[in-house]
C-alpha positions as CSV (number, residue, x, y, z in Angstrom):
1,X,15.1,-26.3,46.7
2,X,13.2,-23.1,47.5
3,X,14.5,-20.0,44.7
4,X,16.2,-17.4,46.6
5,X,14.1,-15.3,44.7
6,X,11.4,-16.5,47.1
7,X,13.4,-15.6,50.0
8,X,13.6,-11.8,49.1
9,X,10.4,-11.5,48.4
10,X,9.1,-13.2,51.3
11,X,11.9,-10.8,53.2
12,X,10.4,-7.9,51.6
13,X,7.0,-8.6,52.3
14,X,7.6,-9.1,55.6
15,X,9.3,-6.0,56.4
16,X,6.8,-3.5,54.6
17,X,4.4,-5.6,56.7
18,X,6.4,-4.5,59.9
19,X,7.5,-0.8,59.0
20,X,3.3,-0.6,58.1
21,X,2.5,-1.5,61.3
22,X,5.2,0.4,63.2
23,X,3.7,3.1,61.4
24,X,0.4,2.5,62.4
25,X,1.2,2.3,65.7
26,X,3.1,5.7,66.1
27,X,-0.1,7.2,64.3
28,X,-2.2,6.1,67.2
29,X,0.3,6.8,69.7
30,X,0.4,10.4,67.6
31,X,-3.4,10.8,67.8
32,X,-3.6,9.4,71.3
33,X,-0.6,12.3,72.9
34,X,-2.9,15.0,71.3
35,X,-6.4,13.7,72.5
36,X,-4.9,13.6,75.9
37,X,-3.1,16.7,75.6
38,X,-6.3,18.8,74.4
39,X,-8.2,17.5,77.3
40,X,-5.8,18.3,79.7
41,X,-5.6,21.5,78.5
42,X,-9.6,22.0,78.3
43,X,-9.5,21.1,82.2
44,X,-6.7,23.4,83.0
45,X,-4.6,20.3,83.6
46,X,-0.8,19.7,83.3
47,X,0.5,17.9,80.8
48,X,3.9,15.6,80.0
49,X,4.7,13.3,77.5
50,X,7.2,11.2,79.7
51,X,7.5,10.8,83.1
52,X,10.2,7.7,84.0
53,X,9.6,8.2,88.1
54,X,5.8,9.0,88.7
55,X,5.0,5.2,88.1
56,X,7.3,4.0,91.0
57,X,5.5,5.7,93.4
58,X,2.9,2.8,94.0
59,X,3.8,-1.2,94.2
60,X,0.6,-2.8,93.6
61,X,-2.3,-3.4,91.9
62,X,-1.7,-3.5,88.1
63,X,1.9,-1.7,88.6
64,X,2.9,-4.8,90.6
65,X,1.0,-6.8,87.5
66,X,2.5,-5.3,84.7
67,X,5.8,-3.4,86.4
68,X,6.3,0.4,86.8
69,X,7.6,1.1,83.5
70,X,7.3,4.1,81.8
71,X,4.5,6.9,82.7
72,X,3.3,8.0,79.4
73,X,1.0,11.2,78.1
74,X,1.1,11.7,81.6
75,X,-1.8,14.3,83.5
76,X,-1.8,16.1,86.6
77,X,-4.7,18.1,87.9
78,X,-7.4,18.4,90.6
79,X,-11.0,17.2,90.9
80,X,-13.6,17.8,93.0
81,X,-15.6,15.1,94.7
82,X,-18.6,15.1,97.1
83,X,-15.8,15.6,99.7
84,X,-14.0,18.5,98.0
85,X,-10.6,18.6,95.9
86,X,-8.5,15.7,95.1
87,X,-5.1,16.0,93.2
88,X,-5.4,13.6,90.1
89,X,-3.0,11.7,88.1
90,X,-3.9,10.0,84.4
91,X,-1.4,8.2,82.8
92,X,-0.7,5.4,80.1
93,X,1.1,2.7,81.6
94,X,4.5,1.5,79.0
95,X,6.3,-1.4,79.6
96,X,8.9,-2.5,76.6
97,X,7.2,-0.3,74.5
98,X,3.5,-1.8,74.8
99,X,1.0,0.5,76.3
100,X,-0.8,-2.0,79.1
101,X,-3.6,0.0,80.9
102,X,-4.2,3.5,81.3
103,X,-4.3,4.4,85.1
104,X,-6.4,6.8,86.9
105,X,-5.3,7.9,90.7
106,X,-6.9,10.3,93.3
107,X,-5.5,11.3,96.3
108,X,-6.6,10.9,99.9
109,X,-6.0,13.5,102.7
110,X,-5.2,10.2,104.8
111,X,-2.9,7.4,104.5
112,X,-4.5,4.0,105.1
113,X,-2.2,1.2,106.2
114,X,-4.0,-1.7,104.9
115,X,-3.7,-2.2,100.6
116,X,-6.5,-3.3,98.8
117,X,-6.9,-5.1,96.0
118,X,-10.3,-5.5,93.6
119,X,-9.7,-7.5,90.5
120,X,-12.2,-9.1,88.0
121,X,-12.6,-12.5,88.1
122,X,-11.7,-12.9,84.5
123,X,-8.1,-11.6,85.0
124,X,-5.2,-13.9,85.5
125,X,-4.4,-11.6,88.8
126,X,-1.6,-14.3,90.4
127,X,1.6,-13.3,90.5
128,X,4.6,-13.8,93.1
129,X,4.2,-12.3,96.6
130,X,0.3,-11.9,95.9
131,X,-1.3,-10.1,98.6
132,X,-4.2,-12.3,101.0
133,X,-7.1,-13.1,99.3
134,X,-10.5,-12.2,101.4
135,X,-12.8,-13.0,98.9
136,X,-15.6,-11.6,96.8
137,X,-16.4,-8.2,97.1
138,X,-19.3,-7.3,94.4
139,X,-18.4,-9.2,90.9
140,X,-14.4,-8.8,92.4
141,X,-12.0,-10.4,93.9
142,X,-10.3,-8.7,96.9
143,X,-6.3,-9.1,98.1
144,X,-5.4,-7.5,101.1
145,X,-2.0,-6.8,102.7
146,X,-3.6,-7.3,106.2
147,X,-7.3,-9.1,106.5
148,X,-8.3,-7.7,109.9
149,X,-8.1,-3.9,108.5
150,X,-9.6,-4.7,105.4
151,X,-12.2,-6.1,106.7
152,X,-12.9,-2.8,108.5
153,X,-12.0,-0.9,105.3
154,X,-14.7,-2.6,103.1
155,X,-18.2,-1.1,103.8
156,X,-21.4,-1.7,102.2
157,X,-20.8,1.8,100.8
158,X,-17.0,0.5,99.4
159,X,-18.6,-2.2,97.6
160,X,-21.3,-0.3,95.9
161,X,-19.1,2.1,95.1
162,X,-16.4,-0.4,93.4
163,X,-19.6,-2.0,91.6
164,X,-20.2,1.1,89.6
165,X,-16.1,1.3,88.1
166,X,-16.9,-0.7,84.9
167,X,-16.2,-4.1,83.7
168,X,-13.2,-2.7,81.7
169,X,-11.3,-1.9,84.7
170,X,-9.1,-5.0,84.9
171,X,-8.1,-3.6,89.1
172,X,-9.2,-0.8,91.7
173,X,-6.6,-0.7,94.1
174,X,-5.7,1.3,97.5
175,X,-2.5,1.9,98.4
176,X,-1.8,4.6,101.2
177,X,-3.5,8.0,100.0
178,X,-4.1,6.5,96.5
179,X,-6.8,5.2,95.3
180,X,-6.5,3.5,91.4
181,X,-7.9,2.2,88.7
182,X,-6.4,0.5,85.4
183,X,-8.6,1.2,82.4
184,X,-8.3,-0.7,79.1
185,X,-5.2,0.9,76.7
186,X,-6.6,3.9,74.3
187,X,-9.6,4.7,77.1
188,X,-11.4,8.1,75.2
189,X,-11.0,11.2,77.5
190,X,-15.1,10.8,78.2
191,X,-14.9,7.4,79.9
192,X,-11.8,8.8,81.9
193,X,-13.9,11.4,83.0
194,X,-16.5,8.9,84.2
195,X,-13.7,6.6,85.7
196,X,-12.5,9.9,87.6
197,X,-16.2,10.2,88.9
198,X,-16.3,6.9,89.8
199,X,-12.9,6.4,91.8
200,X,-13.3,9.5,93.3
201,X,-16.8,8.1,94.9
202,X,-14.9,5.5,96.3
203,X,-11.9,7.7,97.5
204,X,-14.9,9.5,99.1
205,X,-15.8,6.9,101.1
206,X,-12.4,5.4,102.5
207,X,-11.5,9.2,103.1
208,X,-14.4,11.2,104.0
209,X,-14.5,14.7,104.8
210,X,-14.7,15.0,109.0
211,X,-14.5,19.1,109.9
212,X,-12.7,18.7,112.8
213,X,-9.9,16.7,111.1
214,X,-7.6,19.4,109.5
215,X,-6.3,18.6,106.1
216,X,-2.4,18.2,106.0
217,X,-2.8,21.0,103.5
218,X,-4.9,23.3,105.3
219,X,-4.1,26.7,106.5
220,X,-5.4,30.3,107.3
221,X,-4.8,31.1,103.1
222,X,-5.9,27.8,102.4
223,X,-8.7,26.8,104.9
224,X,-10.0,24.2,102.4
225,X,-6.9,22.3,103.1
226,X,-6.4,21.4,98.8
227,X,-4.5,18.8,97.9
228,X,-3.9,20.0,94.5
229,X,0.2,20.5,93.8
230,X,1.4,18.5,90.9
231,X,4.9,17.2,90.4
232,X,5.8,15.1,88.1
233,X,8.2,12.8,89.0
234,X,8.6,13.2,92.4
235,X,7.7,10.4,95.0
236,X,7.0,13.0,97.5
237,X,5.0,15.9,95.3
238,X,2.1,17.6,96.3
């Protein structure tokens, strides 16, 4: 027979173990909220520490991987790309209080009506209602919602621009006028900034400036037809 005094201690051990840990992790959350926060702030960006609705706003990629969730230390801004402004969104992905990726979206002017898939081969990417796989584009893999417009869709350019993401971006996905991009959990502001260089490339080149295509934001105030309007929360913003 096992003392109970061996129990207790065991149970006490146990639970400092746990509360050290839970502590731990709110310390990193902590340090994480304020990283992001100052960044946003040194970009002129907005900033939001929860946002339950922005996540449902896109259905594939690693949000159909992982779920929608919870949209945590959430940023909303505006970048410019080789083909002018884009709206932006950065945000950790929660789901049951486990931050999964951290992911990156720019905005298109157009909606495409074909989604596109690009995961690492590494990556157990099945799941139900997986999209048609087309094969290897680059070092990825891509799924497609329909393979006669993706095939269209994915250009020489397309590929060399997904080649330059990173291999710590699990999935680069397009979905209407989104392109994304899930980075690992904890990414550092500075390889967000180069992940925003890099999807906004390839938002370039499925969405390139043409002059004589007005933006759906263009006007005589605004003749550069920005995207820019953030909303958090709202399916339809901006």
């Amino acid at each position: 027979m096992i003392p109970a005094w061996v129990w207790f201690t065991a149970f006490v051990v146990l639970a400092v173990a746990g509360l050290a840990l839970l502590a731990t992790d709110r310390a990193q959350r902590t340090a994480r909220n304020r990283e992001r926060r100052r960044w946003a702030g040194l970009r002129g960006w907005q900033f939001a520490e929860t946002d339950h609705v922005l996540p449902t706003r896109w259905h594939h990629g690693a949000i159909a991987y992982y779920g929608s969730g919870v949209a945590r230390d959430v940023v909303a801004g505006s970048t410019f790309t080789a083909d002018g402004r884009r709206q932006v969104y950065v945000l950790d992905l929660e789901n049951g209080g486990k931050v999964n990726s951290v992911l990156v979206g720019i905005r298109c002017r157009r909606s495409h009506p074909v989604v596109v898939e690009l995961w690492l081969p590494s990556v157990p990417f099945q799941r139900e209602q997986m999209p048609d796989l087309l094969g290897p584009v680059g070092q990825r893999y891509a799924f497609v919602s329909d393979l006669t417009a993706a095939r269209m869709l994915i250009t020489p350019d397309l590929v060399e621009a997904a080649e330059e993401i990173g291999g710590d971006v699990t999935v680069v996905w397009l979905e209407e006028d989104w392109v994304l991009a899930a980075a690992p959990p904890g990414a550092s502001p500075a390889r967000l900034e180069r992940l925003l260089r890099d999807v906004g490339e390839l938002a370039d080149v499925v969405d390139p400036f043409e002059a004589d295509t007005p933006s759906n934001d263009a006007s005589d105030d605004n003749p550069g037809g920005e995207v820019y309007r953030p909303s958090f929360g709202g399916r339809n913003g901006a």
